[in-house]
Backbone as CSV, one residue per row, in Angstrom:
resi,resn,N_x,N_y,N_z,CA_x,CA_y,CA_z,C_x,C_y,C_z
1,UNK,0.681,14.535,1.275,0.277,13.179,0.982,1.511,12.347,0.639
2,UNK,1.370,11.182,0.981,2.717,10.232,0.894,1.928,8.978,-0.356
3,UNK,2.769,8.249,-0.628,2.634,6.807,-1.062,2.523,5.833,-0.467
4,UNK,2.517,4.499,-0.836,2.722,3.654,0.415,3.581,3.175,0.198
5,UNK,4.612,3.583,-1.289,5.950,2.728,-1.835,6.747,4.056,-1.178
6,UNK,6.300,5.441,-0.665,7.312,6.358,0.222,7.756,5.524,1.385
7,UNK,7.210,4.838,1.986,6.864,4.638,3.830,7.972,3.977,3.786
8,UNK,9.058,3.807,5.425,9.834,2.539,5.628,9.755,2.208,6.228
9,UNK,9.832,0.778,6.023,9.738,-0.307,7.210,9.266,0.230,8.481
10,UNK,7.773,-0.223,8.970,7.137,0.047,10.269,6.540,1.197,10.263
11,UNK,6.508,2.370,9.326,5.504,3.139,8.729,4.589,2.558,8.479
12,UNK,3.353,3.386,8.337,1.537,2.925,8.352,0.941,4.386,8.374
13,UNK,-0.154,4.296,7.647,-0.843,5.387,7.663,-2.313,4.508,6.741
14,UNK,-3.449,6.048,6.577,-4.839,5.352,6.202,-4.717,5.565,4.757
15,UNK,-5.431,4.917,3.984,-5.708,5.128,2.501,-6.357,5.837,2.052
16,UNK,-6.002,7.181,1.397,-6.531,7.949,1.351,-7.550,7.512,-0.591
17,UNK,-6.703,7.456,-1.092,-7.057,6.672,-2.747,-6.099,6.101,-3.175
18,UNK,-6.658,5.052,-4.144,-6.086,4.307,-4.989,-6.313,4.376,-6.255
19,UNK,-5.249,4.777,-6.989,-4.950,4.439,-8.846,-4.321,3.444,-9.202
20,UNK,-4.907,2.913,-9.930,-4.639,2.348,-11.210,-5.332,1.685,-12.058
21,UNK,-5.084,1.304,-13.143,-5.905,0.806,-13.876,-6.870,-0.328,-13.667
22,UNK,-8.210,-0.509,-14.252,-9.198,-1.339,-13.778,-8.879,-2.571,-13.149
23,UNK,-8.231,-3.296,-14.051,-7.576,-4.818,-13.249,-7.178,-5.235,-12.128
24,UNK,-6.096,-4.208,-12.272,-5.369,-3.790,-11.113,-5.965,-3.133,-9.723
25,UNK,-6.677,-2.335,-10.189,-7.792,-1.687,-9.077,-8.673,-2.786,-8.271
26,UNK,-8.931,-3.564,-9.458,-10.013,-4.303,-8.595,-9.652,-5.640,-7.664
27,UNK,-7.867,-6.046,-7.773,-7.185,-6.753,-7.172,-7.063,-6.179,-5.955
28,UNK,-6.738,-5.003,-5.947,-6.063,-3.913,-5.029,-7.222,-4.163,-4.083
29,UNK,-8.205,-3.849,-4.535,-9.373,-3.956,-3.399,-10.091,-5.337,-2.984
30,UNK,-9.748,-6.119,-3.572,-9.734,-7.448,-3.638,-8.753,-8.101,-2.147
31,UNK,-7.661,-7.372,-2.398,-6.838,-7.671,-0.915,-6.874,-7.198,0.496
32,UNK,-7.841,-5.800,-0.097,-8.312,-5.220,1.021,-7.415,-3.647,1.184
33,UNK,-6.851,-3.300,0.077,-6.242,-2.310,-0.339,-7.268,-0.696,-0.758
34,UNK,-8.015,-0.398,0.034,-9.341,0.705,-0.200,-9.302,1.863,0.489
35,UNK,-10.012,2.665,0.127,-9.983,4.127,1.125,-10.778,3.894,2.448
36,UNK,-9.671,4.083,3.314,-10.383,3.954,4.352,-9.443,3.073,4.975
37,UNK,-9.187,2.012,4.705,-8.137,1.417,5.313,-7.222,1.341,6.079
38,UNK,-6.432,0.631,6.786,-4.800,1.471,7.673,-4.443,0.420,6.928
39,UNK,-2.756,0.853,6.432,-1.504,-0.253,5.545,-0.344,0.068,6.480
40,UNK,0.545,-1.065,6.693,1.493,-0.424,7.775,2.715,-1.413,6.410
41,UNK,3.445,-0.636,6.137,4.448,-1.106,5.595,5.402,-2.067,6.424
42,UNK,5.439,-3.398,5.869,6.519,-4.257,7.365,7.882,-4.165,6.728
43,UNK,8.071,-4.844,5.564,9.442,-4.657,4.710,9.587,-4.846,3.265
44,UNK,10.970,-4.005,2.711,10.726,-4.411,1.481,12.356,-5.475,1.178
45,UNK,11.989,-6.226,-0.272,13.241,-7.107,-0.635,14.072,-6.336,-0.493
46,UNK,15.098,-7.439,-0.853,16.757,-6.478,-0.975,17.492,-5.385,-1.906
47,UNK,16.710,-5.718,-3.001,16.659,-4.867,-4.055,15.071,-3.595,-4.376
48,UNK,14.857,-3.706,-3.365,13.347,-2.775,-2.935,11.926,-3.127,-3.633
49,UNK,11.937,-4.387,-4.060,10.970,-5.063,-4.613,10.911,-6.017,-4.873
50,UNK,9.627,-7.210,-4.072,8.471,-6.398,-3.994,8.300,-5.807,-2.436
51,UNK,7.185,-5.263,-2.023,7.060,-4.870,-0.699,6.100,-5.836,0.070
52,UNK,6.458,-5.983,1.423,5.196,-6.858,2.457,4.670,-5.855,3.064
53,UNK,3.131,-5.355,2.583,2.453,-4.482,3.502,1.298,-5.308,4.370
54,UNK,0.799,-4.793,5.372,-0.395,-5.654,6.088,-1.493,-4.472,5.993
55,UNK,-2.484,-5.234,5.610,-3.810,-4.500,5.323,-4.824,-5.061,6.329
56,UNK,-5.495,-4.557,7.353,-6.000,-5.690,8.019,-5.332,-6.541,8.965
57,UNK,-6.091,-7.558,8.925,-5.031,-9.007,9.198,-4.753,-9.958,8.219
58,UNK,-4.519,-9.145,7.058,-3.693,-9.705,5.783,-2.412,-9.335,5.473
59,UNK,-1.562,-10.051,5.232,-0.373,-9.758,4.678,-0.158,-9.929,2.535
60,UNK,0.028,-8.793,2.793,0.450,-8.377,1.024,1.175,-8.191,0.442
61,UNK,2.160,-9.002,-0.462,2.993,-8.291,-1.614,2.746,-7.422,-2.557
62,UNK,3.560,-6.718,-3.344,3.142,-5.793,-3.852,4.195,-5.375,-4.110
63,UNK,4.336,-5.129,-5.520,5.453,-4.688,-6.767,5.521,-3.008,-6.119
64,UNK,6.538,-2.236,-6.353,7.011,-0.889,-5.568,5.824,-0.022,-6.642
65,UNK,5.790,-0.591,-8.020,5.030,0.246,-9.086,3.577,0.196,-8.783
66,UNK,2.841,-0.908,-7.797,1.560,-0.859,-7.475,1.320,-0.244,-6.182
67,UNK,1.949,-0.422,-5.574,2.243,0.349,-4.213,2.207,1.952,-4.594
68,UNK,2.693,2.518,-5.516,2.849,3.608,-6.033,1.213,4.702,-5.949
69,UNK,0.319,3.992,-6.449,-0.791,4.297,-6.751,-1.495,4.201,-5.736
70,UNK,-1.330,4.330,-4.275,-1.757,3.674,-3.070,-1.586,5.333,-2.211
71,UNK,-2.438,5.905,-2.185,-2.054,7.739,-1.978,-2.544,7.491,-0.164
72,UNK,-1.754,7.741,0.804,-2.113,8.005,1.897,-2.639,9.140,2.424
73,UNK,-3.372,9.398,3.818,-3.789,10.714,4.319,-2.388,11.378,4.819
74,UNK,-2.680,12.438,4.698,-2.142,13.684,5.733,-2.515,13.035,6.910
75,UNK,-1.497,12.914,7.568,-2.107,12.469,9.620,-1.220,13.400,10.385
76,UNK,-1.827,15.073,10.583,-1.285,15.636,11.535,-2.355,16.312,12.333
């Protein structure tokens, strides 16, 4: 299992679960951040935060520490 703050640039994989705390959780899925999902990592800042992932046909920022909690599948 990977993260989605592991992936680089042009990596993507499905959502396998998401942690974190309630607030946060319910933003996460709010953006469209859920199991089940595909996230394709596009890029991160210069200093590696925050990250632009696309969920959908949404584009998302996202601090490297929320990204963290974002558990991808095994895809082999």
């Amino acid at each position: 299992m990977r993260r989605l703050d592991e992936l680089s640039p042009g990596e993507e994989g499905r959502i396998q679960r998401v942690s974190a705390p309630k607030g946060l959780l319910r933003r996460l899925f709010a953006l469209g951040l859920r199991p089940g999902a595909r996230v394709r990592l596009l890029r991160r800042a210069p200093l590696g935060d925050p990250l632009e992932v696309r969920v959908g046909e949404s584009f998302v920022a996202l601090r490297k520490h929320e990204a963290a909690g974002v558990v991808l599948e095994d895809e082999r």
